[in-house]
C-alpha positions in Angstrom: 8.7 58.8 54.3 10.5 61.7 53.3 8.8 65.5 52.7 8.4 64.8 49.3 6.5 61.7 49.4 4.4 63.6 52.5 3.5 65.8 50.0 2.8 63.9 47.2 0.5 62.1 49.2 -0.8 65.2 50.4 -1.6 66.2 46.6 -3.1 62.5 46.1 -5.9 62.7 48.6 -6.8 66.2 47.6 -7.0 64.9 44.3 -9.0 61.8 44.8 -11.4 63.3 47.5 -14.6 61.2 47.2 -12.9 58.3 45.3 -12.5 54.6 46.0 -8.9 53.7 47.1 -8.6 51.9 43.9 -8.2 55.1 41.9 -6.0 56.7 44.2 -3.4 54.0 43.7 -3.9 54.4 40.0 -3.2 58.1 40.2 0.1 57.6 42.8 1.4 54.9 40.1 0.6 57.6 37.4 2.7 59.8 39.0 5.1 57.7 40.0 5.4 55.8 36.8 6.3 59.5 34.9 9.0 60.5 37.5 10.9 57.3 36.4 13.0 56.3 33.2 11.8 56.4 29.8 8.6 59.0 30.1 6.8 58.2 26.8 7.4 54.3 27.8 5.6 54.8 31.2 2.8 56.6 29.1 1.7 54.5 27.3 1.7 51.8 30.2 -0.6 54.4 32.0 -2.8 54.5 28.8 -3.1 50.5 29.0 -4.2 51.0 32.9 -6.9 53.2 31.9 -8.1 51.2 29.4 -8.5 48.3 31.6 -10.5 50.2 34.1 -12.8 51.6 31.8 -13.5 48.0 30.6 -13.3 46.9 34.2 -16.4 50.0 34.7 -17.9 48.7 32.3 
């Protein structure tokens, strides 16, 4: 794992303090999905994911 990703996961787990490791993997792919290729593309895949865990909450 290089510094980067050390920190980025760093970031993660301050960020999802509390939550259920679910989430947190949502969160890294977020991120990850937006670093990647076409940004407005990976967006709207993200917006899908949401969607399907608030129905999932639900």
């Amino acid at each position: 794992m290089t510094k980067k990703e050390k920190e980025l996961e760093q970031l993660i787990d301050k960020l999802c303090a509390g939550r259920d490791p679910e989430y947190k993997d949502f969160i890294k792919n977020m991120i990850l999905s937006m670093v990647e290729g076409d940004k407005w593309e990976k967006l709207s895949k993200v917006n899908e994911l949401t969607e399907k865990l608030k129905k999932k909450e639900e």
